[in-house]
N, C-alpha and C positions, 0 to 999 in steps of 0.2 A: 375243602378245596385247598385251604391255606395248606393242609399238613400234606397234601396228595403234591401240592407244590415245592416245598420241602423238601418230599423225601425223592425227586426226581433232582436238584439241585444236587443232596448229599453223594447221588450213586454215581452223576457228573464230576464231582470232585473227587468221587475215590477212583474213576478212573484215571485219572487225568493221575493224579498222586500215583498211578501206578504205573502211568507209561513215563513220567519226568523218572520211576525210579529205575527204568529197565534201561533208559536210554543215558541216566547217570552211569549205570554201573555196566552200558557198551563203551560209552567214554574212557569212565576209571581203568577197566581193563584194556583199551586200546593204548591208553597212557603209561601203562606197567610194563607192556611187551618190550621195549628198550628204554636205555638210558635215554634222559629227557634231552641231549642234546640232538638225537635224530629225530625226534617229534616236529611235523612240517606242520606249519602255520597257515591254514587253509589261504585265508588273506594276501599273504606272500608269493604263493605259486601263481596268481595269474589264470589260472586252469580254467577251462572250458565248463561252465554247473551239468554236463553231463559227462564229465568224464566223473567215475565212481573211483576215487584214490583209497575208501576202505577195502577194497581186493588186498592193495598190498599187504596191509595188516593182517587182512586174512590168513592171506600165503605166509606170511613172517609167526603169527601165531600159529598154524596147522605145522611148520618147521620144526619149531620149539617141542611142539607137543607129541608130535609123532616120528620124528624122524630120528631112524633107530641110534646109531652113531653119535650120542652126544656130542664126547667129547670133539669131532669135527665141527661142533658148531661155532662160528666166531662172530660175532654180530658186525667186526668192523668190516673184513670181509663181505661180509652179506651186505653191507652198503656198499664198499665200491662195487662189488657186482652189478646191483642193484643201477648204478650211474654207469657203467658199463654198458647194460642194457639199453638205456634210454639213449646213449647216443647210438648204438648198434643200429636200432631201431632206425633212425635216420636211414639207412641204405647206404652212404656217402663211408666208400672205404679210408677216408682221409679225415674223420672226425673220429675221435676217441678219446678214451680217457687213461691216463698212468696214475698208476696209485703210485704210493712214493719210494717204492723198489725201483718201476718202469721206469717211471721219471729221473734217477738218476742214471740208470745206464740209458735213458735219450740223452742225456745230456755228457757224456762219457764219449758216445757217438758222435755228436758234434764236435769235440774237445778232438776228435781226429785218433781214438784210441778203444780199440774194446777186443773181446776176442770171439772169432768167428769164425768168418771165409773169406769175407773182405769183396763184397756183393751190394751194390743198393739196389732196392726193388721195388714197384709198382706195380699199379693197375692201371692196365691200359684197353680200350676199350670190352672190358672184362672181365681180361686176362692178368695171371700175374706175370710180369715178365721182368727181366733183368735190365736195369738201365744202365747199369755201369759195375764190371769188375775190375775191382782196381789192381792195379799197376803190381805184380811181383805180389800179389796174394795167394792163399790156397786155391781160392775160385780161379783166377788165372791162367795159373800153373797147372789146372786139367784139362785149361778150353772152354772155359765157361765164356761163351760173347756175350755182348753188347743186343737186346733184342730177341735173345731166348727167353722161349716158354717156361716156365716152372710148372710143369702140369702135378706134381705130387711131392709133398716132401716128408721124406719116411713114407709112412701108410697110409699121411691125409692127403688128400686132393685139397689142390691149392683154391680152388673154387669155393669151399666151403670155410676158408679162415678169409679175417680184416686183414691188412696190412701190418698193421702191430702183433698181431699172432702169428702173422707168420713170418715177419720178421723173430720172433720170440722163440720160435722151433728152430729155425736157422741157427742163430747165436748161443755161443755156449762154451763150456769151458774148452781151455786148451786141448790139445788131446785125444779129444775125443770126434765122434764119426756122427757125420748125416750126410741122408742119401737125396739125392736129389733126380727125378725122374723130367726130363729136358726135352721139349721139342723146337727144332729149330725151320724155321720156313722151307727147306730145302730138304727135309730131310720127310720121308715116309709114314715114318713111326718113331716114337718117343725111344731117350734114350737113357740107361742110369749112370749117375756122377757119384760115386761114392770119395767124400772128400772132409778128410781130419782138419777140423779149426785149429788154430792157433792164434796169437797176439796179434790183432789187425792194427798197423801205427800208419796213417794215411797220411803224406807231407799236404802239406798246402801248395805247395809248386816248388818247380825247377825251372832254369833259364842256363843255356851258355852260348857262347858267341859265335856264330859260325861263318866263315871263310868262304865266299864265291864271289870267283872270278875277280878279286879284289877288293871286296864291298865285306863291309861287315854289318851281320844280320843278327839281332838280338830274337833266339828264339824263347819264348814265355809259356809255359803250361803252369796251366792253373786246374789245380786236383778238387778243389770244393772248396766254397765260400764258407770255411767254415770261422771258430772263434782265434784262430790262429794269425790267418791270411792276411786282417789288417798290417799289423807289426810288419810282416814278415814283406808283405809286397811294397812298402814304404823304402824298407834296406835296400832288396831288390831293382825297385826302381832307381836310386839313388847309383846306386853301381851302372846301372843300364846307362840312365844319364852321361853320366862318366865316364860310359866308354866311349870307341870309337864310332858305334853302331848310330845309324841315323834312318833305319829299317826295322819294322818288329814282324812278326809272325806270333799269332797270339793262341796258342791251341788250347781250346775250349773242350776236346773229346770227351768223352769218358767221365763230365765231371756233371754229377747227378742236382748241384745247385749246392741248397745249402739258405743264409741268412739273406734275406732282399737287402738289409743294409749294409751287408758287406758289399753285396753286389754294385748298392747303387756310389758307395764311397770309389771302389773301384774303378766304376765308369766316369768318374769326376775326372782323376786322372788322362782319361781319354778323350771326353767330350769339353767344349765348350762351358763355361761358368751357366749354368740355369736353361741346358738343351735338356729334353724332357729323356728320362730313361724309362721309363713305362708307366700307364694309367691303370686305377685298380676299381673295378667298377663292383658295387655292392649290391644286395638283391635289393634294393629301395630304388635302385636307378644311381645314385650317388657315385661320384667319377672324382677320385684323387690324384693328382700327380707327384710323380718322384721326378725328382731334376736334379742335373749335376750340381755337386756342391766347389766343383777345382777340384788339384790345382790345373789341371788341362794342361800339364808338362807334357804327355804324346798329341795330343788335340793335331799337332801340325807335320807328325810323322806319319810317312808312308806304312802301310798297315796293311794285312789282311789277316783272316780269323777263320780256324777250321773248325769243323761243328762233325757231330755224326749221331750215330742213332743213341748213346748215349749220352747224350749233350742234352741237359733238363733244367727244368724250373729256373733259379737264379742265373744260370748259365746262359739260357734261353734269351728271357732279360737282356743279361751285359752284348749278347749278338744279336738283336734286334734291334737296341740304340744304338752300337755302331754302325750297325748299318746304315738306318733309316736317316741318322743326323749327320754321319760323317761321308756315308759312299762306299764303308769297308767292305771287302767282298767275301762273300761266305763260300767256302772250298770245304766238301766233302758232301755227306748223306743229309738227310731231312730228318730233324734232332728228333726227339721223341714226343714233346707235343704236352707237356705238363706245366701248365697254367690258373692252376688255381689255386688261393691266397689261405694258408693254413695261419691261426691265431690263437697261440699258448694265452691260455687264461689260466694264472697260478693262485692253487686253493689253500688255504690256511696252514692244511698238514703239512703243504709242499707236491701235494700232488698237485696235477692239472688237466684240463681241457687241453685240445688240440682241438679246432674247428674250420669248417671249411666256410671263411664269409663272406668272400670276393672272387672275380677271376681277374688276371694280368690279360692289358692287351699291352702291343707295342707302340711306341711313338706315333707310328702311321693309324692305330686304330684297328688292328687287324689280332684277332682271338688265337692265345698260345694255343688253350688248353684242346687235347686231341689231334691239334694242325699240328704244330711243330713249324720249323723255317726249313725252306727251301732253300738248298744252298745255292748259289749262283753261279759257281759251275761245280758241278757234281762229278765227282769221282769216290766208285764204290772201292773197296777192301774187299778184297780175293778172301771167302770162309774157307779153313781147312784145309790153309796152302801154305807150305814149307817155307815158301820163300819171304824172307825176312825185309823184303823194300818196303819200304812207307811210303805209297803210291800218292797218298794225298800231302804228306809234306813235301815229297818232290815236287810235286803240280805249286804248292804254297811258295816255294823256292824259286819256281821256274815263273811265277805271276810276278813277284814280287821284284823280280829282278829286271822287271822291264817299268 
């Protein structure tokens, strides 16, 4: 009995000795496939115990082993794809990842310089469309508006890229040619833009002094809150001060946002010391406030602020606290409706996240994102008309002057 007991023990421990050794050497080899710096630390991710994370390795080992092309393989590459993917996944066209190529032309972009068409773009209830072509660009200069469709660019349908890829086909060297396939609300059937990039240099604003009826009117556009615009609206302002002008008109068109803290510095300027410029509410329920910081040097000037369909995000923002806090009146179209709170998280190499983890409402409480603002008197811009009047800065001139 004693040896029948025994030898039932010995054939329990050579299995056992045989599975610690098979599952040693799934380990060992799962540990070889990369360098030990991408090796995830099960403990660390958090992950759900039925999500099966060895696939990846699978798929990363079946690469190695079978896929003809060697020398295309790059293991660093296959990660950021690999983090690519996982935000892709999300659905959310405004979460992404730049590896550290992308990341510095985002950041070249902001800096109000790269080379393109000179086009900002979104998605807007699906669609990709154009928020704002800027001012004396190649996109301009063919008729690209504010609110066009991008239904294809080159041979892709714009349905099937994120926001960053197809910002990425857009952009390009100087020189050179991408076609753009356009439908606008008015129009039947889609139409082709074929339009050569060159050197896009976006100002941060213009202002000059304009002459009615005896009154002198400081007009102010602002191109994008971008890294610029501090500096530059500080000088600006100081001139305005300075002049004779004791009236502004503030034109907001065309300008697609840009930095919320450029934005909320901005509105310092305009509102009262600690009036709220917009709430950012988080998926937890969590509600933060942005409030004027000063100096409130316009705070007690007569004001009004044109908006239209390319008037977004930060832009949105600065025309919905003046409105709501000061009474400014909003003259033109109903902005584009882009409210939600994107957040660079920057990783080691220099790459980063972009993630979508709030939305903006306004002072009053009322959700940008999709809505857009209603201007307060509305006056549209004639599509595909010769005539050269600025139908809503007239209106802005003729408000202002009473």
């Amino acid at each position: 009995m004693a040896r029948k007991t025994l030898k039932i023990l010995l054939i329990i421990l050579l299995v056992l000795i045989v599975f610690l050794g098979f599952e040693l050497g799934l380990y060992l080899g799962r540990k070889d496939l990369v360098p030990e710096k991408f090796v995830l630390i099960k403990k660390e991710t958090n992950k759900p115990a039925e999500v099966d994370f060895s696939l990846f390795w699978d798929v990363w080992k079946i690469v190695e082993d079978k896929f003809f092309d060697k020398e295309k393989i790059d293991y660093q590459n296959m990660t950021y794809g690999a983090i690519s993917g996982i935000l892709k996944s999300l659905g959310d066209p405004y979460t992404s990842y730049f590896n550290p190529e992308k990341a510095k032309e985002f950041e070249e972009g902001m800096e109000g310089k790269y080379q393109g068409i000179g086009i900002q773009i979104d998605y807007k209830n699906g669609k990709l469309k154009v928020v704002t072509p800027f001012e004396g660009t190649p996109a301009a200069k063919v008729g690209i508006l504010a609110a066009d469709e991008i239904f294809k660019i080159n041979d892709t349908y714009a349905s099937d890229l994120t926001i960053d890829e197809a910002v990425k086909m857009i952009r390009g060297q100087k020189g050179t040619e991408v076609t753009l396939l356009i439908l606008r609300e008015k129009w039947s059937e889609p139409k082709e833009f074929k339009i050569t990039r060159d050197e896009i240099k976006i100002p941060s604003l213009k202002y000059e002094l304009k002459k009615v009826d005896g009154e002198t009117i400081a007009y102010l556009k602002i191109y994008q809150f971008n890294q610029n615009l501090s500096s530059e609206f500080k000088k600006t302002a100081m001139e305005i001060l300075n002049s004779e002008a004791t009236k502004m008109i503030l034109d907001l068109r065309n300008n697609p946002g840009g930095f919320l803290e450029i934005a909320q510095e901005i509105g310092g300027w305009f509102l009262e010391k600690d009036q709220i410029i917009t709430y950012q509410t988080d998926a937890k329920g969590g509600k933060k406030e942005y409030k004027s910081l000063g100096p409130s040097k316009f705070s007690k000037w007569k004001i009004v602020c044109l908006i239209n369909k390319g008037t977004a995000s930060a832009a949105e923002i600065l025309a919905s606290a003046l409105r709501d806090n000061q009474g400014i009146l909003l003259i033109g179209e109903t902005s584009f409706g882009k409210g939600s709170v994107q957040e660079k998280v920057l990783l080691k190499d220099f790459s980063f996240l972009k993630m979508t983890i709030a939305k903006w409402l306004t002072p009053k409480g009322d959700l940008i994102e999709n809505q857009g603002l209603k201007p307060d008197i509305e006056v549209k811009m004639p599509e595909d008309s010769e005539e050269e009047k600025d139908l809503q800065l007239e209106k802005a001139l003729e408000i202002i002057k009473k």
